[in-house]
RODO-2510 file (C-alpha; in nm, 4 decimals, decimal comma):
residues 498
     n   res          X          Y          Z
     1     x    12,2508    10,1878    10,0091
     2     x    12,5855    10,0863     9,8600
     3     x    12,6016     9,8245    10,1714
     4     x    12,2386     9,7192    10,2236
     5     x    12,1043     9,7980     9,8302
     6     x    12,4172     9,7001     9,6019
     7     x    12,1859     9,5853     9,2869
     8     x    12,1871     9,9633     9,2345
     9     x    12,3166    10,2412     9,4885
    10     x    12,6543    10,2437     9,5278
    11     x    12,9846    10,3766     9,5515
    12     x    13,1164    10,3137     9,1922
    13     x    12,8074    10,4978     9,0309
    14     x    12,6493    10,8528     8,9770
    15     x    12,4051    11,0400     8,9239
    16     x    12,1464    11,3320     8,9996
    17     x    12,0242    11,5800     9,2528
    18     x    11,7498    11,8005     9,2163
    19     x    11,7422    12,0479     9,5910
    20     x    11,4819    12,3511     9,6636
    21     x    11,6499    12,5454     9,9625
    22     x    11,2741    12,6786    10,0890
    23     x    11,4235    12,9821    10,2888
    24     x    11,6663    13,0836    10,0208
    25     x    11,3880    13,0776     9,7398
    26     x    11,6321    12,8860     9,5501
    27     x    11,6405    12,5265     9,3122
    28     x    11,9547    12,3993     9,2065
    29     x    12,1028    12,0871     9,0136
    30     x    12,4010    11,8419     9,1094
    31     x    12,5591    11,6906     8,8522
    32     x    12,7661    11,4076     8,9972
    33     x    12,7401    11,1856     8,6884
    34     x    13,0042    10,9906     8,5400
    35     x    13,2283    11,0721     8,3215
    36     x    13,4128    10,8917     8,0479
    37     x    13,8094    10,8555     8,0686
    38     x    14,0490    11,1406     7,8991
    39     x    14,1189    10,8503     7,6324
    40     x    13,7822    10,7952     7,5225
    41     x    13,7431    10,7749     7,1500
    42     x    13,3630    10,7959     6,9539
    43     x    13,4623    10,4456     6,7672
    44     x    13,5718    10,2707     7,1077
    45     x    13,2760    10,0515     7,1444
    46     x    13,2870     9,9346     6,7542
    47     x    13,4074     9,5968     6,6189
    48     x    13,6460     9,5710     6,3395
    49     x    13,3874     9,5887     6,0935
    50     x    13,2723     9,9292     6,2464
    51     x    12,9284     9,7781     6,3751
    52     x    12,8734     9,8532     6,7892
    53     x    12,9815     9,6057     6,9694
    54     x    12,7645     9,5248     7,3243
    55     x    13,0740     9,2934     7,4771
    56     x    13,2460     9,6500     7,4518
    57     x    13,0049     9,8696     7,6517
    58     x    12,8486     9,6673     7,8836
    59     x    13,0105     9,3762     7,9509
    60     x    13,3632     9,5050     7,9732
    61     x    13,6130     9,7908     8,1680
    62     x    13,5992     9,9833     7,8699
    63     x    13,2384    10,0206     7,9882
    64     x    13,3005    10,1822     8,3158
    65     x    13,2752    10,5451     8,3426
    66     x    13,4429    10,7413     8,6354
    67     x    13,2061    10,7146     8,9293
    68     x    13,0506    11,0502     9,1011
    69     x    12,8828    10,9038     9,3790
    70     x    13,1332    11,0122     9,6174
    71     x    13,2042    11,3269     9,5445
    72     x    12,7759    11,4032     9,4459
    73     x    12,6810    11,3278     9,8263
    74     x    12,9904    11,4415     9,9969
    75     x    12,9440    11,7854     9,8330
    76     x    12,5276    11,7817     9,8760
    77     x    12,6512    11,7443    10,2194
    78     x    12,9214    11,9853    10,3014
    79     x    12,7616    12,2367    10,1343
    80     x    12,3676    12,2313    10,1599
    81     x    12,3781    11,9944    10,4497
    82     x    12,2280    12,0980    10,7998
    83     x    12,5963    12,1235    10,9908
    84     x    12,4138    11,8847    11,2450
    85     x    12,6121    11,5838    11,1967
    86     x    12,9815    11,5062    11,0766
    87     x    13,0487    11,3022    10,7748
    88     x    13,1744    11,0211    10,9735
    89     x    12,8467    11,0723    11,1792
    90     x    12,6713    10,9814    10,8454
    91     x    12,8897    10,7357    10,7184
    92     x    12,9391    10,5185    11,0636
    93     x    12,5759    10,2731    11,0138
    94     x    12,7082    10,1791    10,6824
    95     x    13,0194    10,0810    10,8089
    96     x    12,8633     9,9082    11,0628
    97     x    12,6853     9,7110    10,8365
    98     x    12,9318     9,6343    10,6010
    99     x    13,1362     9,5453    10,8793
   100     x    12,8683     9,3524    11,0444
   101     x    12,7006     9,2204    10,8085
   102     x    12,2777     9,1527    10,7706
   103     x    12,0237     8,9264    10,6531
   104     x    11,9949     8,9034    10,2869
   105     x    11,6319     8,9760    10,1269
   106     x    11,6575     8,9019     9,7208
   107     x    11,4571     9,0953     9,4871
   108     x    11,5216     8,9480     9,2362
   109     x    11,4899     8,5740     9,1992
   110     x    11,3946     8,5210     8,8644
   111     x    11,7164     8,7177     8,7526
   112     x    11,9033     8,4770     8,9661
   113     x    12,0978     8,2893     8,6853
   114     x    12,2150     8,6284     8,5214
   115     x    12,3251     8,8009     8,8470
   116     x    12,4962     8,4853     8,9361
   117     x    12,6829     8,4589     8,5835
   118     x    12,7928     8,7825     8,6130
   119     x    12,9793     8,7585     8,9447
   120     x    13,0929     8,4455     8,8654
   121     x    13,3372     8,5993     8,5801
   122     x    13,5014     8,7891     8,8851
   123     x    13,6324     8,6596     9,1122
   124     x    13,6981     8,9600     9,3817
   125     x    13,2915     8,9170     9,3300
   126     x    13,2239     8,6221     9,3409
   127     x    13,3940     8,6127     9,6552
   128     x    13,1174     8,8362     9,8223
   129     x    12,7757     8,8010     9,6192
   130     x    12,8131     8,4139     9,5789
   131     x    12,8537     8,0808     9,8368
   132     x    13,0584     7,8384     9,8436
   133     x    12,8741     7,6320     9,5849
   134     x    12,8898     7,9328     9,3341
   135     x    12,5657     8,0160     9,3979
   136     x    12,3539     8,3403     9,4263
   137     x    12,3180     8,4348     9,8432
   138     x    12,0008     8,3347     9,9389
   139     x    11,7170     8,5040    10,1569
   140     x    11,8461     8,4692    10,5208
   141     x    12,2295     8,4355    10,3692
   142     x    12,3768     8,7049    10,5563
   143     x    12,5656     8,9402    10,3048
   144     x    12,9314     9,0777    10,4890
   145     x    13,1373     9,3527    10,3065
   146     x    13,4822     9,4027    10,5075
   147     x    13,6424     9,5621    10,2184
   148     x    13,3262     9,8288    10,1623
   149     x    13,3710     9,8958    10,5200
   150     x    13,7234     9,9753    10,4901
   151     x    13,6979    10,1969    10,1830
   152     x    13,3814    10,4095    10,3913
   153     x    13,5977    10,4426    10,6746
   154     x    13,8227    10,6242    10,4459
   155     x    13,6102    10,8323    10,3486
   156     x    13,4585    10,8912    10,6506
   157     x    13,7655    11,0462    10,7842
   158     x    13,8934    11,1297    10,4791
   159     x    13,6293    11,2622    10,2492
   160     x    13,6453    11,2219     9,8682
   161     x    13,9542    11,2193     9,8155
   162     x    14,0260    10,8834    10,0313
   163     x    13,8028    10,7237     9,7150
   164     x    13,9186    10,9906     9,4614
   165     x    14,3329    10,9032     9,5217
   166     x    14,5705    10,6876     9,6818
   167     x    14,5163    10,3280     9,7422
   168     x    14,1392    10,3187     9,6170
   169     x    14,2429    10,5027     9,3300
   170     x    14,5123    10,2993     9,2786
   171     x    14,3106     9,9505     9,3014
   172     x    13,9791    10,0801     9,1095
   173     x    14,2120    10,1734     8,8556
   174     x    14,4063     9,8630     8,8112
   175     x    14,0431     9,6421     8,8215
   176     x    13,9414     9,8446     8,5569
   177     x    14,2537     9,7796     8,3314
   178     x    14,2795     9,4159     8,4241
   179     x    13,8933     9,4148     8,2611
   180     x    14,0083     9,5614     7,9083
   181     x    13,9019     9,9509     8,0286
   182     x    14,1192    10,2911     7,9539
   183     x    14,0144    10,4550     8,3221
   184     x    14,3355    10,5924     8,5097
   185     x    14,4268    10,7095     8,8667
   186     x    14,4899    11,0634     8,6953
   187     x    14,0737    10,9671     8,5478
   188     x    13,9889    10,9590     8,8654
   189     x    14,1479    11,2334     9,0788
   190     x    14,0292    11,4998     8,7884
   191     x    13,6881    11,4254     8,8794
   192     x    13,4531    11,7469     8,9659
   193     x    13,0780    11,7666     9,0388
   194     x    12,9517    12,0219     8,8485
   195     x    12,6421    12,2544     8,9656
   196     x    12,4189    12,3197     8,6753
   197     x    12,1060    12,5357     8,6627
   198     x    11,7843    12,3369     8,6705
   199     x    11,5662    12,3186     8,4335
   200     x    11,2247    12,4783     8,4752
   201     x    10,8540    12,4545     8,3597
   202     x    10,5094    12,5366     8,4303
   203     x    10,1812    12,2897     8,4569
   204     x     9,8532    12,4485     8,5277
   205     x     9,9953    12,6481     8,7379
   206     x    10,2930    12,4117     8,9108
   207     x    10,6473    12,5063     8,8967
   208     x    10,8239    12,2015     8,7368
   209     x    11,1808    12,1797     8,8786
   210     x    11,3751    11,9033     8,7390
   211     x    11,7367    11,8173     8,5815
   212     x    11,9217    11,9717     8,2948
   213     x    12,1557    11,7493     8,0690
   214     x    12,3341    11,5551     8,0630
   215     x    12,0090    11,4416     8,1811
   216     x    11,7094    11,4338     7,9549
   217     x    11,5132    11,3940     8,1877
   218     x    11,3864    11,7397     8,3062
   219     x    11,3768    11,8935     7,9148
   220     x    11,1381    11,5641     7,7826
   221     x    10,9398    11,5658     8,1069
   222     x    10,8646    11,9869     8,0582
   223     x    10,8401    11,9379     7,7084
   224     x    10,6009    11,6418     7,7483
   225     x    10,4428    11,8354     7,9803
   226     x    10,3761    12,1324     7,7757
   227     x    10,2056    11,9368     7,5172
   228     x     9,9655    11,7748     7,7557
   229     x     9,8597    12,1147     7,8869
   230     x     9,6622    12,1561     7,5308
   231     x     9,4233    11,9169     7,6377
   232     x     9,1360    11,8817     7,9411
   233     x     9,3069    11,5674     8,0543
   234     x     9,0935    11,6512     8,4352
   235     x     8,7767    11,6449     8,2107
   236     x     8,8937    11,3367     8,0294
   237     x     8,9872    11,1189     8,3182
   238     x     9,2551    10,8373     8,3040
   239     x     9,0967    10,6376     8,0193
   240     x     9,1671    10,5636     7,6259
   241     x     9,1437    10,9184     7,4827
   242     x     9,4251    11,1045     7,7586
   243     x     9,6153    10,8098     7,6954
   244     x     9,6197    10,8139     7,3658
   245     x     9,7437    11,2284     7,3857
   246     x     9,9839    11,0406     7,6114
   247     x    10,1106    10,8437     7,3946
   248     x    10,1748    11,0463     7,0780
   249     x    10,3829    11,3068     7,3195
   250     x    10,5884    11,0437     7,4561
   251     x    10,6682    10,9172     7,0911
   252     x    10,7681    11,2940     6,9729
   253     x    10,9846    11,4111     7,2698
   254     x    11,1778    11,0725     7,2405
   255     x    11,2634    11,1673     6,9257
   256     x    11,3590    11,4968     6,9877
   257     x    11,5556    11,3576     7,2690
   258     x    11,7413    11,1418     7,0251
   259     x    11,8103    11,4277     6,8091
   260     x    11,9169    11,6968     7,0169
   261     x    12,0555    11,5658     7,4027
   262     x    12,4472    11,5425     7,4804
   263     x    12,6270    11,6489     7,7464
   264     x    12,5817    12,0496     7,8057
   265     x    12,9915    12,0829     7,8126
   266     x    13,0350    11,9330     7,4538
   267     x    12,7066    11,9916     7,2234
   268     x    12,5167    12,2539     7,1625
   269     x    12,1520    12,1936     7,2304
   270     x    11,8380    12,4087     7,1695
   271     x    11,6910    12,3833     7,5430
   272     x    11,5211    12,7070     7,5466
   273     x    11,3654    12,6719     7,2610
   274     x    11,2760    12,2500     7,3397
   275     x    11,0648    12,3967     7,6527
   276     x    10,8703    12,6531     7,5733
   277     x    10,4932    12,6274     7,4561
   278     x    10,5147    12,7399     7,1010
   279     x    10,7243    12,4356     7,0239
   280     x    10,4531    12,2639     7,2142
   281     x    10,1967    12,3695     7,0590
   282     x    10,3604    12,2564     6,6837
   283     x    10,4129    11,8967     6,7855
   284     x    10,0377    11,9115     6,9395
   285     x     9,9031    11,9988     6,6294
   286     x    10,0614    11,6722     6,4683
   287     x     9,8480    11,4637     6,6438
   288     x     9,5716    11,3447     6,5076
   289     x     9,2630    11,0770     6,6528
   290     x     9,4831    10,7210     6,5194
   291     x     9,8502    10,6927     6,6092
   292     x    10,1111    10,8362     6,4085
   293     x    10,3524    10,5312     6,3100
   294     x    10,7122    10,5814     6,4594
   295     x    10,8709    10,6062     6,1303
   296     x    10,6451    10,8942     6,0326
   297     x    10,7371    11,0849     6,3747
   298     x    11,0430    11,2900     6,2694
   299     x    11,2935    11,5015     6,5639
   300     x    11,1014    11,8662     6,5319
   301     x    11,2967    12,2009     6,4076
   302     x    11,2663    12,3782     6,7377
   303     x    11,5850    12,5899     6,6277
   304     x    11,8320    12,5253     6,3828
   305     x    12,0553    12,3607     6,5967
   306     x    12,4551    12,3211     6,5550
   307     x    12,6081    12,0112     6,5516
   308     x    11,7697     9,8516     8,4137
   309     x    12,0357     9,9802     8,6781
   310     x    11,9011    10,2591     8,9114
   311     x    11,7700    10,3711     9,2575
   312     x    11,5305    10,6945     9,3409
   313     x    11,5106    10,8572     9,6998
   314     x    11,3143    11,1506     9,7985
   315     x    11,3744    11,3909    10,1254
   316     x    11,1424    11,6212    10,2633
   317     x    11,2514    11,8488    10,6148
   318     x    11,0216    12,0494    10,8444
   319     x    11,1567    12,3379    10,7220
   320     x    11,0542    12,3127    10,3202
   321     x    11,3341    12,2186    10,2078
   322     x    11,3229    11,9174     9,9740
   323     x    11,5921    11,6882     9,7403
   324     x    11,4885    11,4357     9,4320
   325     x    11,7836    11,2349     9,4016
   326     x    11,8531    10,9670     9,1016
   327     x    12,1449    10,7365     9,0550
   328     x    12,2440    10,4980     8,8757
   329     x    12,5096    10,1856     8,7555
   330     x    12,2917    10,1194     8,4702
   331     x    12,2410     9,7345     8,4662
   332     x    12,1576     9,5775     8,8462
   333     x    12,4880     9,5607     9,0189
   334     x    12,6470     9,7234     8,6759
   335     x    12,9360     9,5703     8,5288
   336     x    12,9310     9,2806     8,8112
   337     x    13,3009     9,3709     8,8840
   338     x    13,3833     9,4458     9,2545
   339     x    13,7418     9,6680     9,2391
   340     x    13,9720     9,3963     9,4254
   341     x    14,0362     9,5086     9,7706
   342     x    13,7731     9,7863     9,7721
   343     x    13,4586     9,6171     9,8164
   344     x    13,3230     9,8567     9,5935
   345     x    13,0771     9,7193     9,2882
   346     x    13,1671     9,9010     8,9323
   347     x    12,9197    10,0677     8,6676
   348     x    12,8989     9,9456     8,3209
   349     x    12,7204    10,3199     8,2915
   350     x    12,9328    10,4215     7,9435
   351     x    12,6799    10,2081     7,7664
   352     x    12,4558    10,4876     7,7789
   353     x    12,6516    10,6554     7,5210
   354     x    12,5581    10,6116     7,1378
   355     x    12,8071    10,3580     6,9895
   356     x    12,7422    10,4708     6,6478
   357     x    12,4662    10,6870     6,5165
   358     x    12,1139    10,5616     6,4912
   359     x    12,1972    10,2418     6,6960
   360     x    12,0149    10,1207     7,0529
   361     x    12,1988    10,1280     7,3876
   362     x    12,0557     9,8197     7,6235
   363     x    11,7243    10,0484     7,6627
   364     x    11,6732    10,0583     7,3307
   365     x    11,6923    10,4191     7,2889
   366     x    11,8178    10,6056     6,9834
   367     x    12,0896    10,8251     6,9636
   368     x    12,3108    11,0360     6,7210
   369     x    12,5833    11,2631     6,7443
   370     x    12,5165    11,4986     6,9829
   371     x    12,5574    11,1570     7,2697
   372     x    12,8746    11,0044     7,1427
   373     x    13,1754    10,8882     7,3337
   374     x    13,4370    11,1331     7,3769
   375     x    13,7131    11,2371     7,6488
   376     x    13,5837    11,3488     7,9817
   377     x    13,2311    11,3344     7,8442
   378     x    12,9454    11,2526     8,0101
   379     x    12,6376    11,0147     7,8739
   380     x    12,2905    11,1131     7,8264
   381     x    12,0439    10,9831     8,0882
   382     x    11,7019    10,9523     8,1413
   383     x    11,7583    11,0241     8,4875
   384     x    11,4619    11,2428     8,6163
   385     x    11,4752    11,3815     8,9668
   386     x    11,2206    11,6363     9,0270
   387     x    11,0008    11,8288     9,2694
   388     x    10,6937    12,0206     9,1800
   389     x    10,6208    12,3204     9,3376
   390     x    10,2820    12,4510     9,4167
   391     x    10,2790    12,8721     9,5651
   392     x    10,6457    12,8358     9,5674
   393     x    10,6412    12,5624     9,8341
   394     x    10,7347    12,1987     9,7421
   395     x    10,4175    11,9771     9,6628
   396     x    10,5275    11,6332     9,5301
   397     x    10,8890    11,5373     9,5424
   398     x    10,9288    11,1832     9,2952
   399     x    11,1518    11,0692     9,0509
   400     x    11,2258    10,6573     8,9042
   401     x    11,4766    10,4285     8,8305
   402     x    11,3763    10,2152     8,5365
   403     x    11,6185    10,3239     8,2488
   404     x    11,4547    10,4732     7,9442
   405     x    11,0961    10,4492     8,1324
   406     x    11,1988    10,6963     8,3665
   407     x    11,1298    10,9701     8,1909
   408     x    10,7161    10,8633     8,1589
   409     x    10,7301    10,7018     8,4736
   410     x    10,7867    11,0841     8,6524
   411     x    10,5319    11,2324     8,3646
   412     x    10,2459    10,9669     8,4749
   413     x    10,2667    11,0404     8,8590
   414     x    10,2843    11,3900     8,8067
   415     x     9,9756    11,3810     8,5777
   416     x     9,8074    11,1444     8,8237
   417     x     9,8305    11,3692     9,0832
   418     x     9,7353    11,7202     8,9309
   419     x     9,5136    11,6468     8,6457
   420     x     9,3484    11,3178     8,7424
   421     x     9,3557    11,4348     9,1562
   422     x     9,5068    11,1083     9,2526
   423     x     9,6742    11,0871     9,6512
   424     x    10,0287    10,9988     9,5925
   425     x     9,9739    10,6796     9,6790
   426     x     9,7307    10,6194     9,4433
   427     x     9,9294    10,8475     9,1900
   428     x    10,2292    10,6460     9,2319
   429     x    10,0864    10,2674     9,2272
   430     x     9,8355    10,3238     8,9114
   431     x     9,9538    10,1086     8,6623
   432     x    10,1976    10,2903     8,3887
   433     x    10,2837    10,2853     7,9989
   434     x    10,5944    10,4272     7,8051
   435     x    10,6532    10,4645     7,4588
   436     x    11,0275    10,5480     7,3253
   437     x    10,9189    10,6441     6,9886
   438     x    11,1395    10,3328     6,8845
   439     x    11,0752    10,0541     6,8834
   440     x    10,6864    10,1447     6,7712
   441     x    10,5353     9,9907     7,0484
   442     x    10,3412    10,0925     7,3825
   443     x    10,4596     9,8643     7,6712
   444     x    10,1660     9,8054     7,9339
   445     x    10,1658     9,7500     8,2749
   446     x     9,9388     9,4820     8,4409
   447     x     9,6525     9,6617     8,5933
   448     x     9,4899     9,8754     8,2922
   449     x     9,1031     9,8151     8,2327
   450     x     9,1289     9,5420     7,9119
   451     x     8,8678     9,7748     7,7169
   452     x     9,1423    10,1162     7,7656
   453     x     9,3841     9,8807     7,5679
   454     x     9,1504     9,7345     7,2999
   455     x     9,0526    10,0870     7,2632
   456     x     9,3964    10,2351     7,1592
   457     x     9,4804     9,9239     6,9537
   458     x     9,2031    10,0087     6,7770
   459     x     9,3477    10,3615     6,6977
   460     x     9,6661    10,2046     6,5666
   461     x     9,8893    10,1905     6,8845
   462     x    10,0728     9,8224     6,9130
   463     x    10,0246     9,6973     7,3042
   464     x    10,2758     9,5210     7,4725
   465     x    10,2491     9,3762     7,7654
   466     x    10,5184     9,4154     8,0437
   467     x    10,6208     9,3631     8,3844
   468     x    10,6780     9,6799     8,6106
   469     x    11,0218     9,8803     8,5170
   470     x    11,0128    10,1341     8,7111
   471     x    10,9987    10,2681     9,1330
   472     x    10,8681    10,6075     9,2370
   473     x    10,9219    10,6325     9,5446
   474     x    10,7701    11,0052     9,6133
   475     x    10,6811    11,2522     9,8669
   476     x    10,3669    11,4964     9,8512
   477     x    10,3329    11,7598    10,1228
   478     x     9,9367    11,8006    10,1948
   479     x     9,8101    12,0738    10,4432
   480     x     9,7812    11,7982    10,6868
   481     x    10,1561    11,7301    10,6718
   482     x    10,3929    11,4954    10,4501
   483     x    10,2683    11,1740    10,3007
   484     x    10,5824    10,9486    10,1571
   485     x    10,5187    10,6826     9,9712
   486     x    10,7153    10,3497     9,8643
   487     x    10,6188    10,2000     9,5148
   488     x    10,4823     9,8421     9,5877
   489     x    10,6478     9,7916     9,2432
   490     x    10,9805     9,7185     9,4545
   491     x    10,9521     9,4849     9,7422
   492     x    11,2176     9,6348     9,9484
   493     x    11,1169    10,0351     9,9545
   494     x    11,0624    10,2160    10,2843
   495     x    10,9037    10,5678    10,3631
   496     x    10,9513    10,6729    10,6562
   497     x    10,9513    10,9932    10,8672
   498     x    10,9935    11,1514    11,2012
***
């Protein structure tokens, strides 16, 4: 994907994996996200005048956080892999078409003029993503990346540490500086996956299995979850009154998220308490039959408590086991900055960090704290790989890009499928809404029946319409055998089996 999909997996990101092992009994969490340098500061994406500054964390080297990618999947694979195939096995068809080249197919025409701005400020990118008018490559454009295909045949016979030291090191580093960013060779050769315990919940009976922080995801999905379990949302169906219950979680848990989420290694967070169904229960009985304005929704006391862009795959085998795997650069193709002489495409994923208490990231979401800058730190995410379990055995495997929309994305096509008995297809094209608590608004896909929308502006809740965010490409496994599905919210998505 870092060859054929660069708008959003690639080498210079990180992110998430989410495994069940189905003979072990056993669920476990990768952590492979990135991390900021050792001299990160908590002001270093404010202006003089202490105000945060967006030129500093996303449009800038100071924005670029250490990548995991690497070391995520090389590790997923050494370790939990089958043993059928070598890493250059794996490696050697994106190589090839690096090498190669292929046929370009754009997604994303209408964000032609930004893409193509963006590059244009680099030139060891412009050199690759644009023609020789300047221009963005076109469908049938064939797209060639020698200098990806060197830096995979590294690691291909190298492993991580071809990408982790030595010359890649040595030239990601130096792109990096030459931007304005702090990130050093030493940045880079300290960098460890980490393997985390997942986080875990039950849903009318489903085993939730999804991703601890620094990912939010897993905690607001359970917690989200929790609250929904109060009501018949099977005897409700999918119309104005479920959505409004909805709703008025998504607004609380975003808050909470706000509040309490950090990375695990540097805040203390009240997780335990955030996921069980007392706590649920409290926030339920805040809800009334209008919705509660965001500036009346308030982070709850679950404990007294101390201190867009992004690509989804999901993997079923024949033997049960299963992986939900999320990552990220943040904005499509990140920070637009290809590391000169590595062909690989940089993250502008720091961004994700709260520049100063109480302010928006480029998702709008709200942070404090508990998610500021510091060294070796890693951001908050809304990353939310997950697979639901059913008996034990994997059911529906899913997950989203789509920045802070993620998080509701993952909620609706779990709900879909176990309350409102949707297929996964059906479950994962319906169309979807997210609230963030702030802004106070309820962004709307196309596709929702006109009088569902009139009905919750009538109980208070501000409509916006809005193009499709989000991608959940999912797998459910049916006594009949596995059905995978591509979101026909992204052109370019593929199930496919054997």
């Amino acid at each position: 994907m870092a060859v054929t999909f660069p708008a959003a997996g690639n080498l210079g990101d990180g992110g998430f994996m989410v495994i069940h092992l189905d003979k072990e009994n056993r669920d476990l969490a990768l952590d492979y996200r990135e991390t900021a340098p050792a001299a990160a500061t908590k002001d270093m994406f404010l202006d003089g005048q202490g105000n945060p500054d967006p030129n500093k964390s996303r449009d800038s080297g100071l924005a670029v956080g250490v990548p995991g990618t690497v070391a995520g999947l090389v590790l997923a694979e050494e370790k939990y892999g089958s043993g059928k195939f070598s890493l250059s096995d794996l490696i050697a068809p994106a190589i090839k078409l690096a090498r190669d080249g292929f046929p370009v197919e754009n997604e994303f025409p209408k964000y032609m003029p930004f893409f193509r701005d963006r590059f244009a400020r680099w030139p060891s990118s412009a050199a690759i993503f644009l023609d020789a008018n300047t221009q963005m490559l076109k469908d049938g454009d064939r797209l060639v990346q020698p200098d990806l295909a060197d830096t995979l045949q590294a690691i291909a016979e190298d492993g991580p540490r071809a990408f982790y030291q030595g010359r890649s090191a040595e030239l990601i580093a130096a792109s990096v500086g030459k931007a304005g960013g702090i990130m050093t060779k030493d940045d880079l050769a300290n960098y460890r996956v980490i393997e985390r315990p997942i986080v875990r919940g039950i849903y009318r009976g489903y085993d939730i299995i999804s991703m601890p922080p620094p990912s939010s995801g897993g905690v607001a999905l359970i917690e989200m979850l929790n609250m929904l379990e109060g009501y018949d949302l099977s005897k409700l169906g999918r119309g104005e009154q479920s959505m409004h219950y909805m709703i008025e979680a998504m607004k609380r848990v975003y808050a909470d998220r706000a509040a309490y989420m950090g990375d695990p290694d540097s805040v203390k967070m009240p997780i335990a308490d955030l996921l069980s169904k007392k706590y649920a229960a409290s926030l339920d009985a805040g809800i009334r039959d209008r919705a509660t304005p965001a500036a009346e929704v308030r982070p709850g006391y679950p404990a007294d408590h101390e201190g867009q862009n992004t690509t989804q795959f999901s993997v079923a085998d024949r033997d049960g086991n299963a992986v939900s795997n999320t990552y990220t650069l943040n904005y499509w193709y990140g920070l637009g900055l290809v590391a000169d002489g590595t062909g690989v495409l940089l993250n502008n994923e720091l961004d994700d960090f709260t520049a100063k208490p109480g302010t928006p990231n480029t998702f709008g979401l709200i942070g404090y704290d508990s998610n500021l800058p510091g060294p070796n730190k890693r951001p908050l995410s809304s990353m939310t790989p997950t697979i639901v379990l059913k008996d034990g055995k994997p059911f529906l495997i899913t997950g989203s890009p789509g920045g802070s929309r993620i998080i509701t994305a993952v909620l609706q096509v779990i709900v879909n499928a176990i309350d409102f008995h949707m297929s996964v297809a059906e479950a994962v094209s319906a169309p979807r809404l997210h609230n963030q608590w702030e802004p106070d608004e309820v962004l709307a896909e196309p596709g929702f029946d006109p009088a569902v929308l009139a009905a919750l502006k009538t109980r208070g809740h501000n409509i916006v319409p809005s193009d499709p965010h989000t991608s959940a490409n999912s797998i459910e496994v049916t006594p009949n055998g596995y059905v995978g599905v591509a979101d026909p919210r992204m052109r370019n998505g593929l199930a496919v089996g054997n």
